[in-house]
Structures are given as structure tokens and as C-alpha cells.
KOLGU-4560 file (N, C-alpha, C; in nm, 3 decimals, padded with zeros to 5 digits):
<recs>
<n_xx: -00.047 n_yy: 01.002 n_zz: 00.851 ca_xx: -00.062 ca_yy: 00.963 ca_zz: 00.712 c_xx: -00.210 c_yy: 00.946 c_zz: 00.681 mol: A seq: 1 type: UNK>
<n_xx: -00.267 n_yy: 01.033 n_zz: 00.571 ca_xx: -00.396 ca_yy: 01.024 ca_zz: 00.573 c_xx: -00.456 c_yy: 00.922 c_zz: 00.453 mol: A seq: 2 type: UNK>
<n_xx: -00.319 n_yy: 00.967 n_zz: 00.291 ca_xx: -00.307 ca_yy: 00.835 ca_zz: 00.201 c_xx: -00.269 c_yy: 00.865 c_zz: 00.109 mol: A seq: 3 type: UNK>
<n_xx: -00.245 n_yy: 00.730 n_zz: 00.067 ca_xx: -00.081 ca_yy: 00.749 ca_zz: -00.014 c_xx: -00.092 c_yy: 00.881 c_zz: -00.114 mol: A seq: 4 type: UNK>
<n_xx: -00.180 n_yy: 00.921 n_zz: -00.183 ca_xx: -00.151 ca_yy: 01.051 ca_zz: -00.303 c_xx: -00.062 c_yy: 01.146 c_zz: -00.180 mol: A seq: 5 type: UNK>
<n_xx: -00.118 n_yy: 01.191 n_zz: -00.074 ca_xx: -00.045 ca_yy: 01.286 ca_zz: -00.012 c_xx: 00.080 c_yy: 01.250 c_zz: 00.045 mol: A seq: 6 type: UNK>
<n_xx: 00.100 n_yy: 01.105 n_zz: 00.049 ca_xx: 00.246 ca_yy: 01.123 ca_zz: 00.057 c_xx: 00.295 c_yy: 01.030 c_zz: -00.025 mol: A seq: 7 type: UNK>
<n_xx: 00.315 n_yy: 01.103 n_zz: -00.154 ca_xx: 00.370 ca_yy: 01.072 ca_zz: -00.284 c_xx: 00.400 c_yy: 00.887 c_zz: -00.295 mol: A seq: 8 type: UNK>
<n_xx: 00.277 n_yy: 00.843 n_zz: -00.263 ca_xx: 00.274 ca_yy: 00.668 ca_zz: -00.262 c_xx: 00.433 c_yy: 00.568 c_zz: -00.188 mol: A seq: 9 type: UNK>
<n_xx: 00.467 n_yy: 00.669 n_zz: -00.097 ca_xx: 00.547 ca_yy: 00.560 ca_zz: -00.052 c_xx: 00.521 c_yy: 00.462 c_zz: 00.019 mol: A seq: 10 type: UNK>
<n_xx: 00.640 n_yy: 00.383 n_zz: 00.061 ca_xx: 00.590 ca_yy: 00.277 ca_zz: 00.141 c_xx: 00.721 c_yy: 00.217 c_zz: 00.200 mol: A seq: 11 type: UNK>
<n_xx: 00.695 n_yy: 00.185 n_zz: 00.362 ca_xx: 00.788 ca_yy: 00.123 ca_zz: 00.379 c_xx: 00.871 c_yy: -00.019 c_zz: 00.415 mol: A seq: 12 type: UNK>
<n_xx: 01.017 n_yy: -00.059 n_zz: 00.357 ca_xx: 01.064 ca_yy: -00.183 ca_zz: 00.361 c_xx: 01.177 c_yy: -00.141 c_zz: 00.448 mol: A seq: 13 type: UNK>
<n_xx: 01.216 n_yy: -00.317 n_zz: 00.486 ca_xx: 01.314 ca_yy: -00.325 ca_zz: 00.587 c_xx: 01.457 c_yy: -00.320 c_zz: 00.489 mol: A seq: 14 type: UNK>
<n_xx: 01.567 n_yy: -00.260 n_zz: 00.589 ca_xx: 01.658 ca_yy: -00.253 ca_zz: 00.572 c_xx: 01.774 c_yy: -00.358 c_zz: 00.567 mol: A seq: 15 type: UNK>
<n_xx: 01.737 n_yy: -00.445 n_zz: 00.711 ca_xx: 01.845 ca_yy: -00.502 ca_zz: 00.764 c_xx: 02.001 c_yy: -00.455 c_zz: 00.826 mol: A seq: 16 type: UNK>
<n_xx: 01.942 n_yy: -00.311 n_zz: 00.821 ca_xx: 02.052 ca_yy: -00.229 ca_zz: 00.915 c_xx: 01.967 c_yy: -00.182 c_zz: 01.020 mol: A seq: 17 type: UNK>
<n_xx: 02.074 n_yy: -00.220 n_zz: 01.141 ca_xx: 02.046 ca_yy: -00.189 ca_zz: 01.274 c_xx: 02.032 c_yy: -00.020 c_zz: 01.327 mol: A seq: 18 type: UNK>
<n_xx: 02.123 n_yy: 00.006 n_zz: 01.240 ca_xx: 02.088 ca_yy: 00.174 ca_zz: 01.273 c_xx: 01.903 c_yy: 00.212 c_zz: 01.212 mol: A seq: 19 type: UNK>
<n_xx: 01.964 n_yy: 00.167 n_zz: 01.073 ca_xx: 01.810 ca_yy: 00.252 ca_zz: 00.961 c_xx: 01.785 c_yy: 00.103 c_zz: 00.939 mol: A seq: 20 type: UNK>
<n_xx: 01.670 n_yy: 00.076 n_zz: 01.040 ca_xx: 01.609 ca_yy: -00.075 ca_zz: 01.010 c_xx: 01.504 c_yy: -00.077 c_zz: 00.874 mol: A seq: 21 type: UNK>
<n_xx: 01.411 n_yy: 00.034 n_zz: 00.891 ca_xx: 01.310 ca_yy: 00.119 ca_zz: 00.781 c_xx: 01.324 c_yy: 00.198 c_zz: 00.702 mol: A seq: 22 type: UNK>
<n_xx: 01.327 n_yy: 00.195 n_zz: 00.599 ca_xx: 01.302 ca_yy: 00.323 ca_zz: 00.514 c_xx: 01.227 c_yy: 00.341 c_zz: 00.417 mol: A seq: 23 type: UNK>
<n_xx: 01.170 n_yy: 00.479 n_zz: 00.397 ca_xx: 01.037 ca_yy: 00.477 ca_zz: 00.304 c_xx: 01.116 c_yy: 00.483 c_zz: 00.105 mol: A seq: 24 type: UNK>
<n_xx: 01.077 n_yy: 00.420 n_zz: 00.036 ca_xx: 01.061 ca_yy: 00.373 ca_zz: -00.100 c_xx: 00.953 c_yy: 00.426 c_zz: -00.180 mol: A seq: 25 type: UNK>
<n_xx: 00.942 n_yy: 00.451 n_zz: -00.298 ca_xx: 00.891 ca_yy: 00.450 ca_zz: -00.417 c_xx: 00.781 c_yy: 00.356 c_zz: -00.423 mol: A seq: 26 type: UNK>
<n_xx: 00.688 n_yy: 00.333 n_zz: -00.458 ca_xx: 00.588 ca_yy: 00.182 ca_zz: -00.431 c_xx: 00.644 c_yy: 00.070 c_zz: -00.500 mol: A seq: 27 type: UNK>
<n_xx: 00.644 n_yy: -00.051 n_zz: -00.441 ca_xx: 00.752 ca_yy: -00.118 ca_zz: -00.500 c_xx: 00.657 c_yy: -00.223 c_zz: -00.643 mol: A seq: 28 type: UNK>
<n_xx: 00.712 n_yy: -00.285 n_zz: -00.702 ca_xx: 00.712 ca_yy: -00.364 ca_zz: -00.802 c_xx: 00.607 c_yy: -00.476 c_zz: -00.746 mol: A seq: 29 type: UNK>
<n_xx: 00.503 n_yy: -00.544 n_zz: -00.845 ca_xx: 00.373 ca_yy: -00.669 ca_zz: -00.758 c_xx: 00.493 c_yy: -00.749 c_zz: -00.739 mol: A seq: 30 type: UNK>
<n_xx: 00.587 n_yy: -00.788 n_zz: -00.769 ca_xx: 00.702 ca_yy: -00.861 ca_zz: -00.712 c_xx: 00.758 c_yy: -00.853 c_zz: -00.569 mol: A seq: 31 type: UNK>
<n_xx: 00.791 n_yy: -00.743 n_zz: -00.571 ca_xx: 00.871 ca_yy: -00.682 ca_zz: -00.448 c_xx: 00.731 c_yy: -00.645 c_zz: -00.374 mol: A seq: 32 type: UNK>
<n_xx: 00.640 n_yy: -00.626 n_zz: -00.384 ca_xx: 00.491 ca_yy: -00.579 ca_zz: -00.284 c_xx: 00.457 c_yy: -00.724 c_zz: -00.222 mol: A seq: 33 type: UNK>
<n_xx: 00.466 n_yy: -00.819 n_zz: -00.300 ca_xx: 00.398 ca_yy: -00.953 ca_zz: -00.257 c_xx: 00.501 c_yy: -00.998 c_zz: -00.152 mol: A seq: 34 type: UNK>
<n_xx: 00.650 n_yy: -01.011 n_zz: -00.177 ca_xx: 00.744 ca_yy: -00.991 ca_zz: -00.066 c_xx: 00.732 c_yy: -00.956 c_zz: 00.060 mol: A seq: 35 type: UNK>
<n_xx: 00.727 n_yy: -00.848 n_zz: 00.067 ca_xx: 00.695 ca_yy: -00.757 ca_zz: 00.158 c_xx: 00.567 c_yy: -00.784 c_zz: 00.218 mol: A seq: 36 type: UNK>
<n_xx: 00.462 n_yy: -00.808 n_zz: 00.166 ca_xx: 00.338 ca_yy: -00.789 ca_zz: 00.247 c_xx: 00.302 c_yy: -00.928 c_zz: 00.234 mol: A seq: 37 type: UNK>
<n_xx: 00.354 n_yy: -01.029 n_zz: 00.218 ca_xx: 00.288 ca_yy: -01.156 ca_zz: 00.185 c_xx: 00.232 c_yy: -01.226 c_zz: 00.337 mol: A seq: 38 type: UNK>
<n_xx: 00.321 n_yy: -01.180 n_zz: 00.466 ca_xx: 00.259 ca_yy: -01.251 ca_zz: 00.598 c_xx: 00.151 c_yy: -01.134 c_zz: 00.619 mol: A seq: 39 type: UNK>
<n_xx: 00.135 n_yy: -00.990 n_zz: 00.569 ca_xx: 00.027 ca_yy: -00.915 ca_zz: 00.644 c_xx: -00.074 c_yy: -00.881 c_zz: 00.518 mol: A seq: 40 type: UNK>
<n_xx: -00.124 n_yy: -00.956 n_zz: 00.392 ca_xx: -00.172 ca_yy: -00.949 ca_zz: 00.347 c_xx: -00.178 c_yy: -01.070 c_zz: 00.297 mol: A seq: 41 type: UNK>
<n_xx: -00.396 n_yy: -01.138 n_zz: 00.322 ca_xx: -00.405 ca_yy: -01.241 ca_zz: 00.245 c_xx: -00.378 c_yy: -01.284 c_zz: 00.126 mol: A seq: 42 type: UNK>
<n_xx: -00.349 n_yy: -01.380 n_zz: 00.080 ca_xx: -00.250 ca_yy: -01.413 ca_zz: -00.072 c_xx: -00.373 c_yy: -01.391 c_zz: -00.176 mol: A seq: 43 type: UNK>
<n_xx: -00.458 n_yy: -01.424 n_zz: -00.121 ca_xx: -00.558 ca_yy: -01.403 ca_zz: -00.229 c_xx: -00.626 c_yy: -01.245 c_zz: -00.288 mol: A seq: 44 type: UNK>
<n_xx: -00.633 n_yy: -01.133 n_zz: -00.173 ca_xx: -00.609 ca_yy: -01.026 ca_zz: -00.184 c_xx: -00.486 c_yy: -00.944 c_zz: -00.218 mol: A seq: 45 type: UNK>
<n_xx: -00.400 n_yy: -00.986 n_zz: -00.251 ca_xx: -00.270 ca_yy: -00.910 ca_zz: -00.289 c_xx: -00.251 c_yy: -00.854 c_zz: -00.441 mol: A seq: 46 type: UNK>
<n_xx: -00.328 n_yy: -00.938 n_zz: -00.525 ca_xx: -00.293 ca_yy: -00.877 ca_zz: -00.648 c_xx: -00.388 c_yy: -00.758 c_zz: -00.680 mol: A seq: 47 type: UNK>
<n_xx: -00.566 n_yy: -00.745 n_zz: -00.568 ca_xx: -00.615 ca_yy: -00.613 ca_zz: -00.576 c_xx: -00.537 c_yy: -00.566 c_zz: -00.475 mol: A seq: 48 type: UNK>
<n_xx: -00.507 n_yy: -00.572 n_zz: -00.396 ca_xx: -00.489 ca_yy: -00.463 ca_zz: -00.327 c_xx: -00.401 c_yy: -00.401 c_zz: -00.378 mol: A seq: 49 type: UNK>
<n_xx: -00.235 n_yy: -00.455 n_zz: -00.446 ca_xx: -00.142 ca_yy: -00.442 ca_zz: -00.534 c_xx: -00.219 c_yy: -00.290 c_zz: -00.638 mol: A seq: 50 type: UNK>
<n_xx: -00.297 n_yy: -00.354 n_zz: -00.720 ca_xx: -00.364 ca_yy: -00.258 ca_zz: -00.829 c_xx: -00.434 c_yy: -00.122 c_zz: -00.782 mol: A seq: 51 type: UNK>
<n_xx: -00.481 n_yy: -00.142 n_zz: -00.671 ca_xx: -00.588 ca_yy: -00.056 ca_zz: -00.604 c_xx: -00.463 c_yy: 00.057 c_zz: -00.530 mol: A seq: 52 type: UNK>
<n_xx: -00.391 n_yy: 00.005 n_zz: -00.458 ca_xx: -00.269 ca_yy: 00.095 ca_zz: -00.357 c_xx: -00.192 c_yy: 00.157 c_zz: -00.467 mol: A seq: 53 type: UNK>
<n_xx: -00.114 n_yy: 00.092 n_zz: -00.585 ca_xx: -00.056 ca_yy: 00.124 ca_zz: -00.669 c_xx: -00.140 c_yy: 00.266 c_zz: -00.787 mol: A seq: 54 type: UNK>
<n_xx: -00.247 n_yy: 00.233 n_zz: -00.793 ca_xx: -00.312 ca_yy: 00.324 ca_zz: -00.826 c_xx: -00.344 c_yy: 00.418 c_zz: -00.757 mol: A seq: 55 type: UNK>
<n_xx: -00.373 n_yy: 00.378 n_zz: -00.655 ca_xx: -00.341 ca_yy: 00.577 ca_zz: -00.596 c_xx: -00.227 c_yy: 00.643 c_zz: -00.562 mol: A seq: 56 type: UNK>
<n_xx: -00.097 n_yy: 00.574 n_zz: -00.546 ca_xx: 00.019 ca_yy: 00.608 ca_zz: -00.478 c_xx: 00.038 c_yy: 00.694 c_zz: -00.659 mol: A seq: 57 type: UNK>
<n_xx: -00.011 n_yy: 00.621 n_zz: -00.740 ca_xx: 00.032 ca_yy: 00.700 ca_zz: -00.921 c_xx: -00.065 c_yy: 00.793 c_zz: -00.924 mol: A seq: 58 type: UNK>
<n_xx: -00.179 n_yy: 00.835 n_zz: -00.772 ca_xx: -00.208 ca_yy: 00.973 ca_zz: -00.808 c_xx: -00.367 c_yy: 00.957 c_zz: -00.849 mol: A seq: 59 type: UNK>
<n_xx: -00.399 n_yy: 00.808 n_zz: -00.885 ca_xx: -00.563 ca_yy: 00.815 ca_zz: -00.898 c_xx: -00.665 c_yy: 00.858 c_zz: -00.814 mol: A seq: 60 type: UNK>
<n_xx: -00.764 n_yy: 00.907 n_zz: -00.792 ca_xx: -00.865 ca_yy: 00.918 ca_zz: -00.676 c_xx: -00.922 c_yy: 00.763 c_zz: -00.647 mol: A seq: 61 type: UNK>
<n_xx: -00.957 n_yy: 00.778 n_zz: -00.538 ca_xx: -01.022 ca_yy: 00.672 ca_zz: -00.474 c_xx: -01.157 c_yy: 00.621 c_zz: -00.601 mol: A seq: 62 type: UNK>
<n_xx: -01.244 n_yy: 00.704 n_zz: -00.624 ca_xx: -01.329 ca_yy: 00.684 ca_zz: -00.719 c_xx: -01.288 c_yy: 00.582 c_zz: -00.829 mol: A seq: 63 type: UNK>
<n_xx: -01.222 n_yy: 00.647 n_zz: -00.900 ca_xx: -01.142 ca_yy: 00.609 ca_zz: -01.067 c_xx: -01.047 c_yy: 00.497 c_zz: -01.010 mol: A seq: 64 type: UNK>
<n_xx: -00.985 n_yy: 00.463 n_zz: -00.872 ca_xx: -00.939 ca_yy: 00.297 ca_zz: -00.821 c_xx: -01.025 c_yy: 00.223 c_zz: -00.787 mol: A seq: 65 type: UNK>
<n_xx: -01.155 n_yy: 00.279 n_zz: -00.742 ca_xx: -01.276 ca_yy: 00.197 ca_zz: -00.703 c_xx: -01.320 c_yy: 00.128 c_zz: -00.808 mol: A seq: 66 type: UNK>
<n_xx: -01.360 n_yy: 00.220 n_zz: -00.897 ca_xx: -01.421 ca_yy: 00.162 ca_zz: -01.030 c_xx: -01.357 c_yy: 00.083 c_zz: -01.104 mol: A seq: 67 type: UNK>
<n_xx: -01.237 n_yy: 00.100 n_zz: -01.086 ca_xx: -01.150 ca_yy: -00.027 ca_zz: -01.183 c_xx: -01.119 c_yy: -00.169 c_zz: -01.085 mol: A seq: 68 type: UNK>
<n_xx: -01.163 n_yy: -00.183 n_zz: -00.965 ca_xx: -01.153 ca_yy: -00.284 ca_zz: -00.915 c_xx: -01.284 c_yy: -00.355 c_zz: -00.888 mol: A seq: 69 type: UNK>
<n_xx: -01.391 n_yy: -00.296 n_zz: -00.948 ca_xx: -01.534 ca_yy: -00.302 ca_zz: -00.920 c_xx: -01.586 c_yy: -00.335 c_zz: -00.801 mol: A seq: 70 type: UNK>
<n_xx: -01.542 n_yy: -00.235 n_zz: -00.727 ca_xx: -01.598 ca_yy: -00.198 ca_zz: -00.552 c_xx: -01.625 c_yy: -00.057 c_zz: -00.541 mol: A seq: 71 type: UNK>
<n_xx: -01.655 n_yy: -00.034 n_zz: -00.397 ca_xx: -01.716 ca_yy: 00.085 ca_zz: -00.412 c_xx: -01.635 c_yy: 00.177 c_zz: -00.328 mol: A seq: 72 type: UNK>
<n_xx: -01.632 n_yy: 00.307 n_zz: -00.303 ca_xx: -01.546 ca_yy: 00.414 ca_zz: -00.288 c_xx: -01.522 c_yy: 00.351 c_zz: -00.185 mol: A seq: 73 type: UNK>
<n_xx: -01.593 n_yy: 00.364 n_zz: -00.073 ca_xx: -01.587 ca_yy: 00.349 ca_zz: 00.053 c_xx: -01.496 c_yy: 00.194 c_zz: 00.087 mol: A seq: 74 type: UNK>
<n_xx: -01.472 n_yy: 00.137 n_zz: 00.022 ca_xx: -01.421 ca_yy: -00.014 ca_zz: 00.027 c_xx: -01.265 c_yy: 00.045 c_zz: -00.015 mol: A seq: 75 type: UNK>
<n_xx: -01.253 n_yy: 00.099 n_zz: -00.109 ca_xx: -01.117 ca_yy: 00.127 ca_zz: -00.174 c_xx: -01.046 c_yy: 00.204 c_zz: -00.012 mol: A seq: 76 type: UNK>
<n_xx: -01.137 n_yy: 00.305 n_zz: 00.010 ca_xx: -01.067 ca_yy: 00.393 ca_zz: 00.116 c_xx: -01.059 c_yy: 00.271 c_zz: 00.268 mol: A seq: 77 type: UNK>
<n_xx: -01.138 n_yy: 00.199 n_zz: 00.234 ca_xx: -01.114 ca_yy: 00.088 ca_zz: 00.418 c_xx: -00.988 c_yy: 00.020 c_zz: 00.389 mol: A seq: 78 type: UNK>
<n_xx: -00.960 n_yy: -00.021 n_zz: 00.226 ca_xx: -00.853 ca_yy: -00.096 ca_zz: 00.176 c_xx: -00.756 c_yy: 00.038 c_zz: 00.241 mol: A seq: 79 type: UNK>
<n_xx: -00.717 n_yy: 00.112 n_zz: 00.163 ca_xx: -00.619 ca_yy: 00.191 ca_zz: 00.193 c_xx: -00.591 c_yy: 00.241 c_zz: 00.332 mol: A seq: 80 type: UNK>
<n_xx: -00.689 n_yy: 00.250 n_zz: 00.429 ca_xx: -00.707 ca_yy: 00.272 ca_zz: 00.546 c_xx: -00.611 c_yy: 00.147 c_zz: 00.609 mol: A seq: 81 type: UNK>
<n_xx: -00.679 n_yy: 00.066 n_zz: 00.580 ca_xx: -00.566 ca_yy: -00.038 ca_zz: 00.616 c_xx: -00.449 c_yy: -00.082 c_zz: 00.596 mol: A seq: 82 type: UNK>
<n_xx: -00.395 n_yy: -00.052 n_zz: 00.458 ca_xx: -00.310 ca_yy: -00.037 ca_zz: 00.414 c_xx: -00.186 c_yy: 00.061 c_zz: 00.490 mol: A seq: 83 type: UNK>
<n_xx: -00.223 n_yy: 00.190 n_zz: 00.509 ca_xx: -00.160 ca_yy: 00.273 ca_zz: 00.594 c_xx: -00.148 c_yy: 00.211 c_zz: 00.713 mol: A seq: 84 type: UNK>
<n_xx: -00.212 n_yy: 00.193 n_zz: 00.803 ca_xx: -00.224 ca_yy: 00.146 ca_zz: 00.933 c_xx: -00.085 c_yy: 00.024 c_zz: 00.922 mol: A seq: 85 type: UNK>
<n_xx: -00.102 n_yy: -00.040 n_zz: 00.839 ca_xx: -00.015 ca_yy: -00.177 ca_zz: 00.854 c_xx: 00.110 c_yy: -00.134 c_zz: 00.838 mol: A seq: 86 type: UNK>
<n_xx: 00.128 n_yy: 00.013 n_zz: 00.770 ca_xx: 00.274 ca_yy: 00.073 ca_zz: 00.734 c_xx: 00.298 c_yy: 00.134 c_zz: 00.874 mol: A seq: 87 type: UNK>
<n_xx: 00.185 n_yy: 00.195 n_zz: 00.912 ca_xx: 00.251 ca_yy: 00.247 ca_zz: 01.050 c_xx: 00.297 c_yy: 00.201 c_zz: 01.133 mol: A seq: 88 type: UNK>
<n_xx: 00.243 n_yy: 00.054 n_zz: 01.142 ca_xx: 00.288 ca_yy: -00.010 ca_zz: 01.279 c_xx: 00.404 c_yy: -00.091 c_zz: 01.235 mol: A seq: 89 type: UNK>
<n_xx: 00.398 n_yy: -00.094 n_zz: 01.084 ca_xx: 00.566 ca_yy: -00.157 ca_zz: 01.066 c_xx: 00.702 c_yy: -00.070 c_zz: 01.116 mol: A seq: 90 type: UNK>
<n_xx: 00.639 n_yy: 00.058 n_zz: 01.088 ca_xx: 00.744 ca_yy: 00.151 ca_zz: 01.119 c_xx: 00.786 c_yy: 00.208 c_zz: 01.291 mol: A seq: 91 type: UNK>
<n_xx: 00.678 n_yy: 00.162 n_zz: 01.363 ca_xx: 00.682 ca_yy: 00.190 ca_zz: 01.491 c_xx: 00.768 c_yy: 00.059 c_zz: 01.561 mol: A seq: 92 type: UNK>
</recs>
């Protein structure tokens, strides 16, 4: 996974089935995101990161999410970098 535009902003939540414990979703709602990521994302970072992930999974460039969170490219992509990473190892 290199980030979310290329794979159409999903993300994944638990099931609670033992067979299909994971499955990948639609990006979910700042409701249902804060849920989900509230033990692996600081509370105080959640509503950018929320705006910033959500905006590219809808297809923005890193640039045009950078600028609306007033950081800089390279910060948006470490966010998202991390972002992925934390999906992977949920899923592993």
C-alpha cells in the first residue's frame, strides 16, 4: 500500500467474526474514525489527521491536503505514511 488515492481510500475495521476478523471499508465517518483509531491515534491529533486521510482517500493530492491543514507536503505524506503502516499491522 503506497496511499490511500491508490487504493480507493479504504480502510480497515474489525469484524468480530472469527473467520473474517478484518475487512476493508469505504473511509469511515469522524465518528466511526475516532472509534476505531482512538487507542492508535493521539486524541488530540485525530480530528487532523481525520481531515488530512479523508482528503486524500476523496482523491486530493498530498499538496492541496497539506495546504488545507497548514503543514507541509512532506508532513501530510509522514501523516499518511503512518497512517498506512498502522492499517497494515492491524491487518496482519
Amino acid at each position: 500500500m503506497s496511499n490511500l488515492r491508490l487504493y480507493g481510500g479504504r480502510v480497515p475495521v474489525q469484524t468480530g467474526d472469527n473467520t473474517t476478523p478484518i475487512k476493508l471499508v469505504d473511509f469511515p465517518s469522524f465518528e466511526e474514525f475516532k472509534t476505531l483509531y482512538q487507542g492508535l491515534i493521539k486524541a488530540e491529533n485525530i480530528p487532523r489527521y481525520y481531515r488530512l486521510l479523508s482528503a486524500r482517500a476523496g482523491g486530493s493530492t498530498l499538496t492541496d491536503a497539506a495546504k488545507a491543514e497548514g503543514i507541509s507536503k512532506e508532513r501530510a505524506r509522514q501523516i499518511e505514511a503512518k497512517f498506512l503502516r498502522m492499517m497494515q499491522r492491524s491487518l496482519a
